[in-house]
C-alpha positions as CSV (number, residue, x, y, z in Angstrom):
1,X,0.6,-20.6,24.7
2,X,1.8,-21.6,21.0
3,X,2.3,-19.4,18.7
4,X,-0.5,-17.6,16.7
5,X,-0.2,-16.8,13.0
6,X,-3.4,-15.0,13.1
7,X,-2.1,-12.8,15.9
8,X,1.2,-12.5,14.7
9,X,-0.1,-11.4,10.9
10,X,-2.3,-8.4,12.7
11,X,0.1,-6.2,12.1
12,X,1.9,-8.4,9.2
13,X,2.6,-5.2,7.6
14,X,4.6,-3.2,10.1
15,X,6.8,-6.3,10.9
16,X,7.6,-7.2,7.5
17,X,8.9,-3.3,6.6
18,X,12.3,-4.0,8.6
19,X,13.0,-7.6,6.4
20,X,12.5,-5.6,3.3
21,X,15.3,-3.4,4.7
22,X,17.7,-6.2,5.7
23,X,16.9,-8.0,2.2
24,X,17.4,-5.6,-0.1
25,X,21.0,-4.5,2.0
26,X,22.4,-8.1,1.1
27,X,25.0,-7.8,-1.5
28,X,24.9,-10.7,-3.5
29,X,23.5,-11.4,-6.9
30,X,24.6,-14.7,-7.5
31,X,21.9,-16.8,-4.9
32,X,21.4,-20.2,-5.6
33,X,20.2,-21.7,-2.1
34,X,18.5,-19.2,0.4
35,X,16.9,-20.4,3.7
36,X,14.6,-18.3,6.0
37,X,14.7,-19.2,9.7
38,X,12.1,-19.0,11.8
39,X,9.8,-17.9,9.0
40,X,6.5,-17.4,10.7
41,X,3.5,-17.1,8.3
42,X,6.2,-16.8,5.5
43,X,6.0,-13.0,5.0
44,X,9.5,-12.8,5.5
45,X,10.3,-15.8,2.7
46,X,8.0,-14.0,0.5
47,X,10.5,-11.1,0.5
48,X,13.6,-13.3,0.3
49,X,12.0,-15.2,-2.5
50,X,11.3,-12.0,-4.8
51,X,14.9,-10.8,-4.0
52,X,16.0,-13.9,-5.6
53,X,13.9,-15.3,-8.1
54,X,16.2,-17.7,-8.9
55,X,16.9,-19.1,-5.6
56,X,16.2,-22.1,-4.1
57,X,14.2,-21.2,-1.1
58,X,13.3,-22.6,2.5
59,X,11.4,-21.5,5.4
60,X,11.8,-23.2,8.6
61,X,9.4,-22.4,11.7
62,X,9.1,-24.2,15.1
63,X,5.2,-23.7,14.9
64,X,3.1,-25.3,12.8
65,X,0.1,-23.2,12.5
66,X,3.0,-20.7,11.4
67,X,4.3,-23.5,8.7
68,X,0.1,-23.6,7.8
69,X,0.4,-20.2,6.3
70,X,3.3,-19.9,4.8
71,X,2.6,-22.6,2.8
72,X,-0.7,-21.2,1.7
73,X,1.0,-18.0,0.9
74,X,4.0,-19.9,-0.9
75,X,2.6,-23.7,-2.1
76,X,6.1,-23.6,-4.2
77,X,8.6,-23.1,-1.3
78,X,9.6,-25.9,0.8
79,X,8.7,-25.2,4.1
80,X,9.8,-27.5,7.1
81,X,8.9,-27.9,10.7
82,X,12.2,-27.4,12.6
83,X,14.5,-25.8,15.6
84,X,16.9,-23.4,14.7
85,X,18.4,-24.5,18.0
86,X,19.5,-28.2,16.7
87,X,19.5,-27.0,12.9
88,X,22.5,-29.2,10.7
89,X,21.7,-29.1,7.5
90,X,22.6,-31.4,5.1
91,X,23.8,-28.8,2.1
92,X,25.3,-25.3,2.7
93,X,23.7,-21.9,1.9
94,X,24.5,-18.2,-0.4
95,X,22.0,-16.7,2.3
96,X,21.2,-17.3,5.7
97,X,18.0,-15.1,6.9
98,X,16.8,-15.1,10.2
99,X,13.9,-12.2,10.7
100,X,12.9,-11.7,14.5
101,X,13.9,-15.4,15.3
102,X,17.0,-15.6,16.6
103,X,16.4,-13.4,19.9
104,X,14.2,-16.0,21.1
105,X,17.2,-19.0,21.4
106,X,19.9,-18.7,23.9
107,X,24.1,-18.6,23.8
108,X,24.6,-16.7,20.7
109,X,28.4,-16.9,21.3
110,X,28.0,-20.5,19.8
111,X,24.5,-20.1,17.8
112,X,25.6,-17.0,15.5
113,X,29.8,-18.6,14.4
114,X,27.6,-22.0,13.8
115,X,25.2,-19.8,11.3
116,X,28.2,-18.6,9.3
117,X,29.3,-22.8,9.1
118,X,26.6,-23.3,7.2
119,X,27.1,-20.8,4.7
120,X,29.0,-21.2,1.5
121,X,32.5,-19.7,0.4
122,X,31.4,-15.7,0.3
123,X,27.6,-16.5,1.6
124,X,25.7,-14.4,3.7
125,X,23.7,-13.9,7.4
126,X,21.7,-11.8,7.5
127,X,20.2,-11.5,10.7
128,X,17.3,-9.1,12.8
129,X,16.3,-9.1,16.2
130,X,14.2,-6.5,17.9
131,X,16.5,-4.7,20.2
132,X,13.3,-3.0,22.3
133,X,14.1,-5.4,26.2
134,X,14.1,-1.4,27.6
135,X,11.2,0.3,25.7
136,X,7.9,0.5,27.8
137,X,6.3,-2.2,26.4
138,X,8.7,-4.4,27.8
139,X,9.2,-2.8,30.9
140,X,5.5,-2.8,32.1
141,X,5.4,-6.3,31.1
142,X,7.9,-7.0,34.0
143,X,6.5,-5.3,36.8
144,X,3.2,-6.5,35.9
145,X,4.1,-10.0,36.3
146,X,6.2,-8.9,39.0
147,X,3.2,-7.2,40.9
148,X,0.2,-9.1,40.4
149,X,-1.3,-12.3,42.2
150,X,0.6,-14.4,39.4
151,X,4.6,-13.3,40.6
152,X,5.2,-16.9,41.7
153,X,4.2,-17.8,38.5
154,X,5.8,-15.3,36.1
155,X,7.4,-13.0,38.2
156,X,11.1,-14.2,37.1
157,X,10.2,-15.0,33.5
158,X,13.2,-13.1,31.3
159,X,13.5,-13.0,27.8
160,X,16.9,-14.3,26.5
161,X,19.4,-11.2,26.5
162,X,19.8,-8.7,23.9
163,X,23.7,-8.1,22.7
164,X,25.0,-4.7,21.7
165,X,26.3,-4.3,17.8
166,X,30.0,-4.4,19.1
167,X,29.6,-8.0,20.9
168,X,28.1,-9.0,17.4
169,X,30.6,-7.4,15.5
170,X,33.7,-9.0,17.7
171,X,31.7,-12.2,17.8
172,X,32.1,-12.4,13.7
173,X,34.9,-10.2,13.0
174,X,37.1,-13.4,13.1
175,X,34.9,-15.6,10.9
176,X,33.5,-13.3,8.3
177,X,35.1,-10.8,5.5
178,X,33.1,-8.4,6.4
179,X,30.3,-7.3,9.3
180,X,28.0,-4.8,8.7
181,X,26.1,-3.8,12.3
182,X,23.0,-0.8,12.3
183,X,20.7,0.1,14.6
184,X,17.1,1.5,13.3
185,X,13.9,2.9,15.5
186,X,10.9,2.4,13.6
187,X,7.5,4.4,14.4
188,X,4.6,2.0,13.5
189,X,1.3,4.3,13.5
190,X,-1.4,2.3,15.3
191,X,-4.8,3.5,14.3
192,X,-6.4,1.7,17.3
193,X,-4.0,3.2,19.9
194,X,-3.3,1.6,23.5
195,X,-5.0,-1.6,22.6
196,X,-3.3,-2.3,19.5
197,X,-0.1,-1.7,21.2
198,X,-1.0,-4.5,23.7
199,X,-2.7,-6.6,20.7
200,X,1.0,-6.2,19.0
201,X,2.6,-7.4,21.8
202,X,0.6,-10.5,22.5
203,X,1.2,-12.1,19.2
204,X,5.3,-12.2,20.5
205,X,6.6,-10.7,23.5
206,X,3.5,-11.0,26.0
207,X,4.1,-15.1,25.4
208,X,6.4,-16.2,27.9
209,X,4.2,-14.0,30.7
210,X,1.1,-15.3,29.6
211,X,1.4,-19.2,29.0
212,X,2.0,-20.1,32.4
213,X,-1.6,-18.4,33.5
214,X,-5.1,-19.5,33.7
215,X,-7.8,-18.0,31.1
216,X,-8.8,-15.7,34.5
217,X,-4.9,-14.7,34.8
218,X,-4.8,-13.9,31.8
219,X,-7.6,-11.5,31.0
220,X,-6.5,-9.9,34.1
221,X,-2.5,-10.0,33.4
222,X,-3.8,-7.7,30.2
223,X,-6.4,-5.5,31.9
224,X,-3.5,-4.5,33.8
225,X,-0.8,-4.3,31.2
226,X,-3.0,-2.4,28.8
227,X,-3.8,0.2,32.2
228,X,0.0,0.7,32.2
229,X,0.1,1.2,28.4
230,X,-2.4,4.0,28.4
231,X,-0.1,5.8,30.7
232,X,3.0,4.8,28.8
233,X,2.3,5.8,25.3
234,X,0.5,9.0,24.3
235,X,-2.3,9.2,22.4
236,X,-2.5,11.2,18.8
237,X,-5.0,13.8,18.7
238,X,-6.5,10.9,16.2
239,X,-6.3,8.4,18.8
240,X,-3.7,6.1,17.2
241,X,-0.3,5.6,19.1
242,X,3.1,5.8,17.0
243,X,4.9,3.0,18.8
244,X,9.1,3.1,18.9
245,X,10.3,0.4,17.9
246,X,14.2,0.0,17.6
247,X,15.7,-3.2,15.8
248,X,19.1,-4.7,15.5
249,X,20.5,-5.2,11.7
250,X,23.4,-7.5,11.4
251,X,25.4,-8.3,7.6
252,X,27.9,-10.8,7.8
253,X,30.0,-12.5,4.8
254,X,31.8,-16.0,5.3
255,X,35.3,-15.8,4.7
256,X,35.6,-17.7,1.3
């Protein structure tokens, strides 16, 4: 299963609030080269681009039909098919932004030091993940897989493993001038309840479950999860659900 902008942008909104926050906490006026990783449908460059007009922007997305929007939200940026896994670029960078990306690749004891190489003198990472692997959402999706006729299929599939803010603060401590680590829960109001709450979840974390199964499988795999959901979540008196969703924040300057 690839990666859907259109799924992804259903709730473009609530995703891009916590990218506005780790944007406008980046303390640097003087920008002249800014790169987005793993820029999705470029909502994310949008905001890095209006924080610094005069920057020299990219985006950079694994997924084309991501790459497909963002260009027709930005024709002016520069935006490039690539994996932030094998990334060398050719110049250095004032900001490295990686919104939501970086929890999807591996070994972040090498990936996040090799981030901070590619930053200029005094540049900055900024850098946030969804820090959510225990939330219900998550949970069910486990023991779903886990349960149903698909387990030899999915039932091992694992997303990559969240950090706590002290392993990324050690992890940088010794490359940057300063690391700046915070932890926010936000509440997304969901007008259309338990449904949108699994619609939310298909468009990223529901991926790795669902991409091994069968059209059948899957209509069933969600039949089940969304079951789950309705139990998990409560209901407003409306009918919408205010989903919990906590997020890792991570400011680091190069040593320059």
């Amino acid at each position: 299963m690839t990666w859907s902008a259109q799924q992804y942008s259903l709730f473009e909104q609530q995703r891009t609030r916590p990218v506005r926050d780790l944007v406008a906490a980046i303390d640097s006026t003087n920008v002249r080269r800014a790169v987005d990783l793993g820029c999705g449908p470029g909502n994310s460059t949008e905001v890095l681009a209006q924080r610094f007009v005069d920057a020299s922007i990219t985006g950079l997305d694994s997924s084309e039909d991501m790459l497909v929007k963002a260009r027709q939200r930005m024709p002016a940026v520069n935006f490039e098919l690539a994996d932030i896994a094998a990334w060398q670029p050719a110049q250095k960078f004032d900001v490295i932004l990686a919104n939501a990306s970086l929890q999807w690749l591996p070994d972040h004891a090498a990936l996040y030091p090799h981030l901070v190489e590619q930053l200029l003198p005094g540049g900055t990472l900024a850098v946030q993940t969804p820090d959510n692997l225990n939330e219900p959402a998550h949970v069910l999706a486990r023991e779903v897989a886990m349960q149903g006729p698909w387990a030899g299929k999915i039932g091992e599939v694992k997303h990559n493993q969240r950090h706590s803010a002290s392993y990324y603060y050690e992890l940088l401590s010794s490359h940057c001038s300063s690391v700046d680590v915070w932890r926010t829960t936000y509440y997304h109001p969901l007008a259309d309840g338990h449904q949108a709450v699994v619609e939310w979840f298909k468009g990223t974390a529901l991926r790795p479950f669902l991409a091994p199964l069968t059209e059948q499988e899957q209509g069933a795999f969600i039949d089940q999860y969304l079951e789950r959901i309705s139990q998990a979540y409560t209901a407003l008196a409306d009918g919408s659900v205010l989903l919990p969703f906590p997020r890792l924040f991570l400011i680091a300057q190069r040593s320059g």
